[in-house]
C-alpha positions as CSV (number, residue, x, y, z in Angstrom):
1,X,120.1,104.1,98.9
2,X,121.7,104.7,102.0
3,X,120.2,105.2,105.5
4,X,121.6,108.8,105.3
5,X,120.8,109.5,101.9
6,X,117.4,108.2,102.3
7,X,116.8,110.5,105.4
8,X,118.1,113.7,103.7
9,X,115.6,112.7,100.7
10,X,112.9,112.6,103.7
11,X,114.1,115.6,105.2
12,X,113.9,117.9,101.8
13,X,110.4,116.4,101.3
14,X,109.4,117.9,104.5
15,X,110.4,120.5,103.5
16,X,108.8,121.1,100.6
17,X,105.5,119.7,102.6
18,X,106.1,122.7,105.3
19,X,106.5,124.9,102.6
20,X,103.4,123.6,100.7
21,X,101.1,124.2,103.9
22,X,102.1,127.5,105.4
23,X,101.2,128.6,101.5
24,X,98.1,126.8,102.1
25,X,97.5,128.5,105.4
26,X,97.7,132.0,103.6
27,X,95.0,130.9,101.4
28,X,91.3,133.1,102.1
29,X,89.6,130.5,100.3
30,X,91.0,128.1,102.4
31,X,90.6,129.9,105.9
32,X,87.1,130.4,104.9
33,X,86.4,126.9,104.4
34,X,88.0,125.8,107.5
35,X,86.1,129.0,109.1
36,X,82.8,127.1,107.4
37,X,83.6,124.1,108.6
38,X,84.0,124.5,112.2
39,X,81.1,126.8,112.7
40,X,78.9,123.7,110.9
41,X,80.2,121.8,113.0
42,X,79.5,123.9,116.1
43,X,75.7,124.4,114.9
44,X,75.3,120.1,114.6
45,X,76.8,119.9,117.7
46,X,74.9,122.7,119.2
47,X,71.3,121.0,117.7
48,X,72.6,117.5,118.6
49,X,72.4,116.6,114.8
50,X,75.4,114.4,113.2
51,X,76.5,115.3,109.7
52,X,75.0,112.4,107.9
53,X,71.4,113.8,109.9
54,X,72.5,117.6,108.2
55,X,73.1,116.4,105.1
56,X,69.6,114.6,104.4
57,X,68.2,118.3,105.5
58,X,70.0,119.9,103.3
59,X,69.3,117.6,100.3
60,X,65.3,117.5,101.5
61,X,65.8,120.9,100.8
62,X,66.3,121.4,97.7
């Protein structure tokens, strides 16, 4: 393969990748797991507890 053909091949994989992720962005389920996830982190941080720390509280839990 040439250098040009192999860096069109790249460039409609990109593509496709873009495309892929701003469908994932549009997701709820996603943008409530990301939502989820940075307000976890925000309470570890906020309590000084890492996530290995949250995790055995969590399972203690149950």
């Amino acid at each position: 393969m040439t250098n040009l053909a192999e860096f069109r091949a790249a460039e409609r994989m990109l593509a496709q990748q873009l495309a892929q992720l701003e469908n994932m962005k549009q997701d709820t389920g996603l943008q409530r797991e990301l939502a989820f996830n940075d307000e976890l982190k925000a309470l570890m941080q906020s309590y000084g507890y890492s996530a290995r720390q949250a995790l055995a509280i969590l399972q203690s839990a149950s």
